[in-house]
C-alpha positions as a printed Julia matrix, in Angstrom:
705×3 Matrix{Float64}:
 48.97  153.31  125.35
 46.99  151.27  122.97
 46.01  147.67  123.87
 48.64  144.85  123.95
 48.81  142.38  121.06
 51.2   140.27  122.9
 50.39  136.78  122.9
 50.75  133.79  125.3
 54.44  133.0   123.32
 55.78  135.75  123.98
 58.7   135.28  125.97
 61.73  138.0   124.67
 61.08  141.43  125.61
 59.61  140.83  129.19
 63.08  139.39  130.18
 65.32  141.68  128.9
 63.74  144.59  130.75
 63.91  142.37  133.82
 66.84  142.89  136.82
 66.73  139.21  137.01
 70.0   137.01  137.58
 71.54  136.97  133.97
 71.7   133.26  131.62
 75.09  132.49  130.83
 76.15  132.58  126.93
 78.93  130.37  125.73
 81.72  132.28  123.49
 84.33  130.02  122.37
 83.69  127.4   125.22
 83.51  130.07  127.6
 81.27  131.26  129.7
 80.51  135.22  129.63
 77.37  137.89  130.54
 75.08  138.15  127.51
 74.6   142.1   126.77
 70.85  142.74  126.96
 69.59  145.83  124.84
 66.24  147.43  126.02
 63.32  146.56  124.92
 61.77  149.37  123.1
 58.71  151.13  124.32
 55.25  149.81  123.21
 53.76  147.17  122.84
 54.9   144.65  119.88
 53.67  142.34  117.28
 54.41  138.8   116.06
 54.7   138.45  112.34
 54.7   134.8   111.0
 56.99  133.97  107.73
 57.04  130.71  108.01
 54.36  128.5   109.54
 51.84  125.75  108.82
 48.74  126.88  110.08
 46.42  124.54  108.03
 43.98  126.27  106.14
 44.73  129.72  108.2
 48.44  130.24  106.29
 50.7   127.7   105.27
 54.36  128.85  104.05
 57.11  125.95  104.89
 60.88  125.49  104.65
 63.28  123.13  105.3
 65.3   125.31  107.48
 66.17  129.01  107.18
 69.19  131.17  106.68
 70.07  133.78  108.64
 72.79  136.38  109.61
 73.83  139.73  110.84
 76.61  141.83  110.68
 76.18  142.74  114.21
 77.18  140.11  117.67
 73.72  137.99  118.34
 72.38  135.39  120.45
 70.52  132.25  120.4
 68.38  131.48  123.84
 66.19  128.23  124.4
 62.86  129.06  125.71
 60.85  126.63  128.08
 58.08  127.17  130.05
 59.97  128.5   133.0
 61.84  130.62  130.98
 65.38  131.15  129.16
 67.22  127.78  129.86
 70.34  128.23  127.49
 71.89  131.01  125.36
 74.79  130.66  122.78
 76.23  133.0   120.89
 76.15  133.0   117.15
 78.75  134.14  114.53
 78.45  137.66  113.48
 77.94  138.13  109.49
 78.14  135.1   108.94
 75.14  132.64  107.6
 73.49  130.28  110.26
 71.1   127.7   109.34
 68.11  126.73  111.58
 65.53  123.94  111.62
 63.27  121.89  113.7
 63.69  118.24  114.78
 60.17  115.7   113.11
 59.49  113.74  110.79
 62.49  113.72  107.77
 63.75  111.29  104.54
 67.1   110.58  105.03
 67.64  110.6   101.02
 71.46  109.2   101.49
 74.68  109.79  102.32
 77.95  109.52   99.99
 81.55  110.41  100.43
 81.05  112.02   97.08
 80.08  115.65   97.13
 79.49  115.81   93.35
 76.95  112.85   94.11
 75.24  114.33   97.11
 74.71  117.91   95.36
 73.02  115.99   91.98
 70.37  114.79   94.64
 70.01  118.11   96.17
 69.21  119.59   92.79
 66.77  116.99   91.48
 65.03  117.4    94.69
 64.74  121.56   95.32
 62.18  121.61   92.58
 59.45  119.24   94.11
 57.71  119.2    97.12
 60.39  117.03   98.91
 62.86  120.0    99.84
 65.98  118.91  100.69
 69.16  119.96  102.94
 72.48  118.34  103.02
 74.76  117.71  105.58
 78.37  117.5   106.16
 79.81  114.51  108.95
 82.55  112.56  109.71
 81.56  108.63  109.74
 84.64  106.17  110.37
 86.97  108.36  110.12
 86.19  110.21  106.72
 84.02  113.0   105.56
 80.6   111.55  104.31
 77.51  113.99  102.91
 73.89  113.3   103.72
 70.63  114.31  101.75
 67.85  114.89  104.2
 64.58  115.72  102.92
 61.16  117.15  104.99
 59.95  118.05  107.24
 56.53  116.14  107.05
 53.85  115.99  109.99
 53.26  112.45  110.46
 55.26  109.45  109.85
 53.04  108.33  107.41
 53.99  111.1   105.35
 57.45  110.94  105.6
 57.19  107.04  104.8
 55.35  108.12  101.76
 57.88  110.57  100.45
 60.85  108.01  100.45
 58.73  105.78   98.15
 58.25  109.03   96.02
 61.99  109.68   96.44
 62.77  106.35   95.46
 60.77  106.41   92.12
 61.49  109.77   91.39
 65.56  110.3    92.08
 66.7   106.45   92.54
 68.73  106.58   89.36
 71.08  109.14   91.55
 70.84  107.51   94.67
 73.45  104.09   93.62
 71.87  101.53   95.07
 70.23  103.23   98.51
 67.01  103.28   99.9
 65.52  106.57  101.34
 64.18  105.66  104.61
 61.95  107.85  107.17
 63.28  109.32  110.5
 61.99  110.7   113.7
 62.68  112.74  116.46
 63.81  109.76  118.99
 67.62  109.57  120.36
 69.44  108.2   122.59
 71.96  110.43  124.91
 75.69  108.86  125.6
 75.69  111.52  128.62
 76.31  114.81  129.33
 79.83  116.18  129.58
 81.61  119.39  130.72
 82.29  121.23  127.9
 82.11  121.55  124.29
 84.85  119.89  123.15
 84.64  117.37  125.67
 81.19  116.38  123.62
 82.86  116.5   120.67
 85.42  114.4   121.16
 83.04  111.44  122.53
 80.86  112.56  119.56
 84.19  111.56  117.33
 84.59  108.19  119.28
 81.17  106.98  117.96
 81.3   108.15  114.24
 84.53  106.43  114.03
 82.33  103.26  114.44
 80.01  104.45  111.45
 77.3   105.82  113.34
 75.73  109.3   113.65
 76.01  111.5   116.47
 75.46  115.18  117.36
 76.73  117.06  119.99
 73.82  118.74  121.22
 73.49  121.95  123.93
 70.87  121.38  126.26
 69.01  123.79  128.66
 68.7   124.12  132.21
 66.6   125.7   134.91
 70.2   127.82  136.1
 70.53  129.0   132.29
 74.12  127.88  131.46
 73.92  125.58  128.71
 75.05  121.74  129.17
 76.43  119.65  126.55
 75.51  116.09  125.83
 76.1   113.22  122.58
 73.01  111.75  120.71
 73.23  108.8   118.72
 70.01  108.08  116.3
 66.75  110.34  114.49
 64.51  107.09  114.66
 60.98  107.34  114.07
 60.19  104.53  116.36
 61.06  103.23  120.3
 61.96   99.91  118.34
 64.03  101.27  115.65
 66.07  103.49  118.65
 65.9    99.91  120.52
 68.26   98.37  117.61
 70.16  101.06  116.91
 71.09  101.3   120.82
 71.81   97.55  120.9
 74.27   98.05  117.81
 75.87  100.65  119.62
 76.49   98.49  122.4
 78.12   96.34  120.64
 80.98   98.26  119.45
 81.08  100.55  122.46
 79.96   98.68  125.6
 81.91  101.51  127.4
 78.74  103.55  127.05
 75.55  104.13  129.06
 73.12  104.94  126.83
 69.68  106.23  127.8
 66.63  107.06  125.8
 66.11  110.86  125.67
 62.67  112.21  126.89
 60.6   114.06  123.93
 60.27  117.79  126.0
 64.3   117.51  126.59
 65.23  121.35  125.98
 67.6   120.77  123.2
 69.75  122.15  120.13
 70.9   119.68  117.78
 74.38  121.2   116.04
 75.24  120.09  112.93
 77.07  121.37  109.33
 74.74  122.61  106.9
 76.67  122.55  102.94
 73.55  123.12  101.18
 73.99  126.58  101.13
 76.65  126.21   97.8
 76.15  123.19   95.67
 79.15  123.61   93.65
 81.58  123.15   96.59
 81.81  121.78   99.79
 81.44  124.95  102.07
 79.24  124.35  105.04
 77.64  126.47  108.24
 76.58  126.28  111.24
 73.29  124.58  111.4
 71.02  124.84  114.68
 68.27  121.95  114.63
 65.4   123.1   117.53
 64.39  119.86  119.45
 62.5   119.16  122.12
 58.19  119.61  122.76
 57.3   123.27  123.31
 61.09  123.85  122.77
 61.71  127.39  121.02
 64.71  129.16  120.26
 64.96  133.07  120.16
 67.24  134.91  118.3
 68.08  138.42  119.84
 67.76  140.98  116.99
 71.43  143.4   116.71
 71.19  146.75  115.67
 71.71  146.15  112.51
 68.55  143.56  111.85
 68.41  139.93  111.19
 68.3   139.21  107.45
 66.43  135.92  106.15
 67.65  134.58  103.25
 64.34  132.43  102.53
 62.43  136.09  102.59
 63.91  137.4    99.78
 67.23  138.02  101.73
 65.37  140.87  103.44
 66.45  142.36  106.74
 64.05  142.69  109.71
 64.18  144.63  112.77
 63.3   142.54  116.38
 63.61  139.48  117.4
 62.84  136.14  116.01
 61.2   132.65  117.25
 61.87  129.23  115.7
 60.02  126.53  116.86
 58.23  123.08  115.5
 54.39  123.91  115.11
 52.04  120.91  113.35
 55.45  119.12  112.36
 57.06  122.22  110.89
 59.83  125.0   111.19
 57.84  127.74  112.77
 59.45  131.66  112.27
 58.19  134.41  113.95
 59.45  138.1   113.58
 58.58  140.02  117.34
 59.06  144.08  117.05
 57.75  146.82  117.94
 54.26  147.8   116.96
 55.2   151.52  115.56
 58.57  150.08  113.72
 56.47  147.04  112.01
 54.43  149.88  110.55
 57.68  151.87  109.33
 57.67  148.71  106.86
 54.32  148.15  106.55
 53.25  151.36  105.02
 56.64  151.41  103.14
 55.72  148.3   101.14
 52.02  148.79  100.51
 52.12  152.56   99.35
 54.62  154.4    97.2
 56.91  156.46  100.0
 56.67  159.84   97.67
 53.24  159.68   98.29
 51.39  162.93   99.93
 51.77  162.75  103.82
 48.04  162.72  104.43
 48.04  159.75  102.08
 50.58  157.73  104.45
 49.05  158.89  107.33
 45.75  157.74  106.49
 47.91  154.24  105.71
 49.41  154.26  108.54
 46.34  154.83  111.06
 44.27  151.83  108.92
 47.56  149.56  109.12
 47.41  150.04  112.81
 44.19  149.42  113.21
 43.82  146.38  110.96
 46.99  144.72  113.08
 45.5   145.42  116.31
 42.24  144.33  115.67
 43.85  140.91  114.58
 44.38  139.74  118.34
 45.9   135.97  118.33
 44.03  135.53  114.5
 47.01  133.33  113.58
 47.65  131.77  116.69
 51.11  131.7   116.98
 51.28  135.09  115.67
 49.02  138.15  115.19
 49.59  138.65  111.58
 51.83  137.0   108.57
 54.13  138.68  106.56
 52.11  138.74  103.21
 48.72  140.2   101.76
 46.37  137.79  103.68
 47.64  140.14  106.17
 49.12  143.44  104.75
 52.58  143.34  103.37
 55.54  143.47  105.11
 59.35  143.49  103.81
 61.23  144.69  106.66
 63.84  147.43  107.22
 64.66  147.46  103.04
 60.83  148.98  103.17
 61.35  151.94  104.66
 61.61  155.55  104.35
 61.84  159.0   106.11
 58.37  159.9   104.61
 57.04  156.78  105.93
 58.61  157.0   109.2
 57.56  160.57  109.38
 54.17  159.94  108.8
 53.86  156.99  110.96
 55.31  158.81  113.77
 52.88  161.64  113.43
 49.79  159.54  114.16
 51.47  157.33  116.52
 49.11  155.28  118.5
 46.13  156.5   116.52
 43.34  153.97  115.66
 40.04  153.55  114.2
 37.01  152.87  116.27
 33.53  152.19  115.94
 32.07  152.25  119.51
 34.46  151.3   121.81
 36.01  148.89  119.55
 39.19  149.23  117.06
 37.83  148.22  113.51
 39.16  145.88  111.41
 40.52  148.76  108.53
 40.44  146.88  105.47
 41.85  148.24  102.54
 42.87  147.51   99.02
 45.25  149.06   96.39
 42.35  150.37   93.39
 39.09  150.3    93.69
 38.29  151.21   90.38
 36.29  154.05   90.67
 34.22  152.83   93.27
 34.38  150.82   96.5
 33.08  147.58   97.29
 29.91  147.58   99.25
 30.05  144.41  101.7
 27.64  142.42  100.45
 29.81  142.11   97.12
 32.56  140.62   98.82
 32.45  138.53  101.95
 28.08  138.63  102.37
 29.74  140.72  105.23
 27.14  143.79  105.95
 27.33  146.01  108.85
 27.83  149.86  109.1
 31.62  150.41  108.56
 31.99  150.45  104.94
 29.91  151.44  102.22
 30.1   151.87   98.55
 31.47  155.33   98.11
 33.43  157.44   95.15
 36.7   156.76   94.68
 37.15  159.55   91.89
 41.2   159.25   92.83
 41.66  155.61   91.57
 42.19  156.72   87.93
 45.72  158.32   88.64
 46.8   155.47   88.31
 46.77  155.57   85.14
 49.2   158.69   85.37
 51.98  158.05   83.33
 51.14  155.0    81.31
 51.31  153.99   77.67
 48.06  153.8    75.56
 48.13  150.7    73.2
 46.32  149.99   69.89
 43.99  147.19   68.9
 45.07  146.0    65.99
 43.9   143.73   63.26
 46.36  141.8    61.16
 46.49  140.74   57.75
 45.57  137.07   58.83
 42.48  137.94   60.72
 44.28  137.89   64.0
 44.05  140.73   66.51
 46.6   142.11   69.16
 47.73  145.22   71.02
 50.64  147.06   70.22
 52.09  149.68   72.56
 51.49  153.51   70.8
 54.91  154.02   71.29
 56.21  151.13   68.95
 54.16  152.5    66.43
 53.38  154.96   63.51
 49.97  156.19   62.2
 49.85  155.85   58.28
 47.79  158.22   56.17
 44.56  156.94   54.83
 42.33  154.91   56.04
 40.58  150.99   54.98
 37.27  150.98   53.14
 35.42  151.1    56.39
 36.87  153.9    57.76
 39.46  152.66   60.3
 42.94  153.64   60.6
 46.01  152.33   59.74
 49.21  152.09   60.9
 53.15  150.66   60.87
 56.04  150.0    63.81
 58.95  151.87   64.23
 61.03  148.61   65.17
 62.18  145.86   63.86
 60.44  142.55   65.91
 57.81  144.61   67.65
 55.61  142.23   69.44
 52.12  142.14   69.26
 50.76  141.37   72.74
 47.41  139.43   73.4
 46.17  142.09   75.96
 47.43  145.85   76.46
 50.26  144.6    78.64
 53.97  143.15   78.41
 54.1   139.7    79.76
 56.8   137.99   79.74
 55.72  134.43   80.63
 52.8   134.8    77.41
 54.11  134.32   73.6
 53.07  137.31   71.4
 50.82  137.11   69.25
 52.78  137.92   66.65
 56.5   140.08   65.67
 55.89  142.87   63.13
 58.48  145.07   61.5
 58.21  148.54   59.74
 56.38  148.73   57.14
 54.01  146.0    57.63
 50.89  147.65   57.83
 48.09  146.85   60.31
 44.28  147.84   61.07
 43.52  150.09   63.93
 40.23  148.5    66.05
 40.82  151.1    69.13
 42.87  152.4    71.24
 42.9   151.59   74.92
 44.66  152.22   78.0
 47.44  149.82   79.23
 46.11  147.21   81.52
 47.06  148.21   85.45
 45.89  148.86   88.79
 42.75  150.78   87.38
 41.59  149.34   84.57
 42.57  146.1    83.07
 42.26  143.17   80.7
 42.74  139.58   80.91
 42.29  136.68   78.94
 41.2   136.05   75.73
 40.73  132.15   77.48
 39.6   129.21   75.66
 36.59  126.99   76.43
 38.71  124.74   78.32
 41.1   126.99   79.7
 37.85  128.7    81.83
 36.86  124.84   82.61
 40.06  124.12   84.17
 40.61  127.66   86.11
 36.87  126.96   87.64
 37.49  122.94   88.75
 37.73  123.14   92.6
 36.75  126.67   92.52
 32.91  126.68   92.79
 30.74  125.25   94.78
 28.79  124.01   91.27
 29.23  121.32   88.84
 31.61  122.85   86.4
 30.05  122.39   82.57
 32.71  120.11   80.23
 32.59  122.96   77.78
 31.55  126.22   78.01
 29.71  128.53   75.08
 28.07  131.41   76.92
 29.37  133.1    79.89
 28.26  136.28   81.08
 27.44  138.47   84.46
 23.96  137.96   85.77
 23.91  139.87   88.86
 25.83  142.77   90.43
 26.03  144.46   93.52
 25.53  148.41   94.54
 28.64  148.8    93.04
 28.79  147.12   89.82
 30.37  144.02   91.4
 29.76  140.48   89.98
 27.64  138.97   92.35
 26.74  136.12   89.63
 28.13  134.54   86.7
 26.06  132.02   84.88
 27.9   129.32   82.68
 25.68  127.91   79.55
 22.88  129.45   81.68
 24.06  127.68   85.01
 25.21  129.79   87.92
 28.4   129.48   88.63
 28.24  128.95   92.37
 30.96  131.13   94.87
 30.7   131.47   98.74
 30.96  135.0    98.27
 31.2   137.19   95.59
 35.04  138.38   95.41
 35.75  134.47   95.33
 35.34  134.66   91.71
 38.71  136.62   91.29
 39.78  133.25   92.05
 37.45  131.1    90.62
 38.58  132.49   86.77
 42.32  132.58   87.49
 43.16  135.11   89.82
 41.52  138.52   88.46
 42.48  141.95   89.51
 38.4   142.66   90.82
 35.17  141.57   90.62
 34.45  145.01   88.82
 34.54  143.2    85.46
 32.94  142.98   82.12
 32.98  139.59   80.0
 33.29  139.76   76.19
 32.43  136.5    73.95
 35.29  137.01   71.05
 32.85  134.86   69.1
 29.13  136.5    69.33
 28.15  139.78   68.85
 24.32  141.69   68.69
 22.55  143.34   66.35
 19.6   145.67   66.62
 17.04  145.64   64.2
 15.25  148.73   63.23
 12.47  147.65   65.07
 14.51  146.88   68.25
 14.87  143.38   68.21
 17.84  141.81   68.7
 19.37  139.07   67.4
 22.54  137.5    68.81
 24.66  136.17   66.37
 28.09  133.6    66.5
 31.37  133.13   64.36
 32.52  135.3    61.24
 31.72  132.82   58.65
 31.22  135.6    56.27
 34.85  136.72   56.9
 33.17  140.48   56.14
 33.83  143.86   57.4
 30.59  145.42   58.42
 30.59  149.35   58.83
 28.28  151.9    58.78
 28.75  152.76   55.15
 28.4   149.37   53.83
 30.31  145.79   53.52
 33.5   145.6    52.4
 35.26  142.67   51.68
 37.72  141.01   54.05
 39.6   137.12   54.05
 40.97  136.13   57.23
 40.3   134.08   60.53
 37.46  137.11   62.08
 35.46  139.92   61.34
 35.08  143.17   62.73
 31.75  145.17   63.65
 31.49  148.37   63.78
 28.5   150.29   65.65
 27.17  153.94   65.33
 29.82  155.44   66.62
 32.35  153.36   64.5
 33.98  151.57   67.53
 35.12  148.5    66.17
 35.43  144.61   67.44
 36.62  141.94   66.16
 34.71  138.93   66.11
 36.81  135.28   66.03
 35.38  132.58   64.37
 37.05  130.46   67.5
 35.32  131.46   70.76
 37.13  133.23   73.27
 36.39  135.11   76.68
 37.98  137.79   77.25
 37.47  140.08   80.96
 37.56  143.24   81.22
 37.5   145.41   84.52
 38.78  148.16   86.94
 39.92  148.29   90.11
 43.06  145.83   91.81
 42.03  144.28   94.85
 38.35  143.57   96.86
 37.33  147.2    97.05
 36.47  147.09  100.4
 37.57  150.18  102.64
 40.26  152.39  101.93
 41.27  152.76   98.3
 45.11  153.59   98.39
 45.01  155.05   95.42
 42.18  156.62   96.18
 43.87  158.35   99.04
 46.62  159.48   97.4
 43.86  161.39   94.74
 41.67  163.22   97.75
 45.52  164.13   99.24
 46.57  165.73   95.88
 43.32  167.75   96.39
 43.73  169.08   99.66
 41.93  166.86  101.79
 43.57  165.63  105.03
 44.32  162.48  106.6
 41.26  162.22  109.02
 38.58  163.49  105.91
 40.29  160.56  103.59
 39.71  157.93  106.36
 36.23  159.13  107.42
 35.39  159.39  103.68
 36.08  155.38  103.37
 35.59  154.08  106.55
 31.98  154.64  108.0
 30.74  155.59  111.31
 34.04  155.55  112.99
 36.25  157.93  115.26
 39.53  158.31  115.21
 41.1   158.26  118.65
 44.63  158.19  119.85
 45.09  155.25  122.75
């Protein structure tokens, strides 16, 4: 078998495999035998969703939603081991969350009221849940907010609460609460909880029945009064408490207490008062595993995507921790599934699968509380909704098979286009070493398979655009230049900025038929392979590049241009207004100008162009002013906002009398490694699995463990 990537939390599989003594699971305020299924052979993975990780990862909820049509159970984890298991409702939606640092918002016996909050709230960073209680006798909703990390944090989002949502709030003051309570005992049963649970609300104060581990497994129940964020604030509260119910022996609860706060969660549907169960983890170290059914767990927050295994909840820097544990092999069956098209050639998802593998195992304990996340930093990974009997097939058929260089699994990078070519190291991370080097990737153009060609168009106003061929209708004759003409088929045919539909960007313009327009070029649409971005302002570059580089960013910008590539063709400088444009590596400018496909790009100034004289000089020159066609025949006259420039070989350009920068590049991705698409071309020409990997990984072997 291959190496283990199980890490020091791992707590679920080891004791269901076990003949140990079995936990006892409460069913209906019962006791019963939890049904353990067996753990599946191989070694497994953790997979962080949700976590806050600092600069590593950091993806945070309030709580999640979960469910599955199948029976499941709950148990608490504590360093010795399971101390508690419940059972939870089959397909029906639970709610989970950690105990820290919260806003209690506030709390109304108007639902109407409550929800408004909950709504102004779920678009900020203050993310809210509501609650359903009983307080003196009468059904009261409360609007939590968090979690935060510190109390400082928390104190500082009820001030932003205040100013933000106080016209909703009549009259209340959001205040910050903690993870401190105070236990009213311990008690046989459920309902015997309850009902001294009951006994205190009646007296308008908050308390929880809570299910509490032990060292024998069978879950005890106890009542907490108070969430205060300090020994003072529980102090008070206690003393009130007192007051009103001197019956009661109250007793500060110790922070590692094994615990699950139970509540009702009615934030799941804010145009009636439904509510859930809702499971709040408590306790230091405290985690709570679900154990997977059949079926999968789905996760709401994910997309409402279902995932095989087991999961973890449990508070990590102040925040609701999630952690998906499976099977190494079955992870894959999604993994490959999500970042490759299933109908795919075989040899293309084995090669997939084999570099998946090998890029998970090689991450160890990267992300601490997991080996791997759920999204691109790591590979993608959607769950069972992923997969597919290719996939599966594939994944199967290399089982166990990794990449090595030495004695050593490789870290098998890969990316979705590399444009032609990949990435050599030193273009992306400074990285260098003899695994990867810039090779052919001939197959990267297929992407193109099946895509629209657009036309660059001029309008009557000077203004150019891109209009999908499809839309459109060549006309006979041609302009005084030489260039083409042409009409739309349809009435309100948009004219995109760039060769691409995008929904979030206004058109450029709507034509209709009949209307007819100039014909610059024709390109292909922008995609995986080659692409287009842009045309950006002066100030729209400034403000992609503040925080970005490591160099003073200019206040305006009038030249920008490549400097420096890599064996590739990589930008491995840009210079602003002459300046270089500083990066800690070179594929950090994808970021640096808004997120680019590659750093296989070209950058076009809208608003220069170059001419050559006839004794070779050139001359740069800026603007249309002369608002002129210039072609190879001659000048021809033309009033609008540009010009356009035609060389030699009558390819045309418009040039703006605005400045713009426009980018221009191939490839999707950092180009380092495996090209997927690339793989898929060398398996459409006959090449297998082991040739594709060996053709994009370097000095490796490929060995089965």
């Amino acid at each position: 078998m291959y190496r283990t990537i199980k890490s020091r939390y791992h707590y679920t599989h080891w004791l269901k495999g076990a003949k140990l003594a079995v936990a006892a699971v409460l069913v209906a305020g019962s006791l019963c035998i939890p049904s353990f299924a067996d753990a599946a052979d191989g070694d497994t993975i953790r997979v962080a969703m949700f976590a806050d990780l600092g600069s590593t990862y950091k993806s945070t909820a309030p709580a999640v939603t979960m469910q599955t049509a199948g029976s499941w159970t709950a148990g608490m984890v504590g360093p010795s081991g399971y101390e508690a298991w419940i059972s939870l409702p089959s397909a029906a939606q639970v709610r989970f969350s950690v105990d820290g640092y919260r806003v209690k918002v506030m709390e109304t016996a108007k639902f109407s009221e409550a929800a408004a909050v909950v709504k102004a709230l779920q678009s900020t960073a203050d993310k809210p849940i509501l609650y359903s209680a009983s307080k003196s006798g009468n059904t009261v909703y409360q609007v939590y907010a968090g979690n935060y990390s510190t109390l400082s944090l928390a104190e500082a989002a009820a001030t932003r609460i205040t100013q933000s949502s106080g016209s909703l709030l009549n009259g209340q003051k959001p205040a910050a609460k903690g993870s401190k309570h105070s236990s009213a005992g311990i008690y046989a049963s459920k309902a015997a909880a309850d009902k001294m649970g009951d006994s205190i609300t009646a007296e308008g104060f908050d308390a929880y029945t809570v299910i509490q581990g032990t060292s024998s497994g069978k879950p005890e129940y106890a009542v907490w009064i108070g969430e205060e964020s300090s020994d003072a604030a529980l102090a008070a509260l206690e003393k009130s408490v007192k007051q009103k119910l001197p019956q009661l022996a109250l007793t500060s609860v110790a922070a590692n207490t094994k615990a699950i706060i139970t509540r009702k969660d009615a934030t799941l549907n804010l145009t009636s008062p439904a509510v859930v169960d809702h499971y709040i983890v408590s306790g230091s170290d405290t985690k709570l595993v679900l154990d997977g059914a059949d079926t999968g767990i789905q996760v709401t927050e994910r997309s409402e995507r279902t995932y095989r295994g087991d999961f973890e909840l449990s508070a990590h820097n102040g925040q609701l921790a999630l952690v998906n544990e499976l099977p190494l092999e079955q992870y894959l069956y999604s993994v490959v599934g999500t970042e490759v098209y299933t109908s795919w050639p075989q040899e293309t998802l084995k090669a997939q699968a084999v570099a998946a593998r090998s890029y998970a195992l090689y991450q160890g304990d990267r992300f601490t509380i997991a080996n791997v996340v759920d999204t691109t930093l790591s590979q993608a990974y959607n769950g069972i909704g992923a997969e597919n009997g290719n996939v599966t097939k594939a994944v199967d058929a290399t089982a166990g098979e990794v990449l090595k260089s030495g004695d050593k699994i490789i870290e098998a990078i890969f990316s979705s286009n590399a444009g032609g070519v990949t990435a050599d190291p030193s273009e992306v991370w400074n990285g260098g070493g003899n695994l990867f080097a810039s090779v052919e990737s001939s197959g990267d153009k297929s992407a193109q398979k099946g895509t629209y060609e657009w036309y660059h168009v001029l309008l009557a106003d000077g203004k150019t655009g891109y209009v999908r061929e499809d839309n459109t209708k060549l006309l006979e004759g041609t302009t005084a230049a030489g260039l083409p003409k042409l009409t739309v088929t349809a009435q309100n045919t948009n004219v995109r900025k760039i060769p691409l539909i995008q929904s979030s960007v206004n058109p450029v313009t709507q034509l209709n038929p009949g209307t007819e327009v100039v014909v610059l070029g024709k390109v292909n649409e922008s995609g995986s392979y080659s692409w287009m971005r842009g045309p950006f302002t002066s100030s729209e570059v400034v403000a992609m590049l503040q925080g970005k580089v490591t160099t003073t960013v200019p206040s305006a910008i009038t030249s920008l241009e490549v400097t420096k590539r890599g064996p590739s063709g990589r930008a491995l400088e840009v210079q602003a207004n002459g300046q270089v444009l500083g990066v800690k590596y070179g594929d950090a400018y994808r970021t640096a100008f808004g997120s680019l496909p590659s750093t296989l790009f070209d950058i076009t100034d809208t608003g220069s162009y170059t001419v050559l004289g006839a004794n070779g000089q050139t001359a740069s020159k800026n603007g249309s002013g002369g608002a002129s066609v210039i072609s190879s025949s001659g000048t021809s006259s033309y009033s609008g906002t540009s010009m356009v420039v035609m060389n030699g070989d009558n390819d045309a350009r418009a040039v703006t009398k605005t400045q713009f920068f426009l980018f221009n590049g191939q490839g999707y991705g950092h180009g380092l490694g495996l090209s997927q698409w690339g793989a898929k071309g060398m398996a459409d020409e006959g090449y297998d699995y082991q040739s594709i990997l060996k053709h994009y990984y370097q000095n490796v072997t490929i060995v089965k463990e």
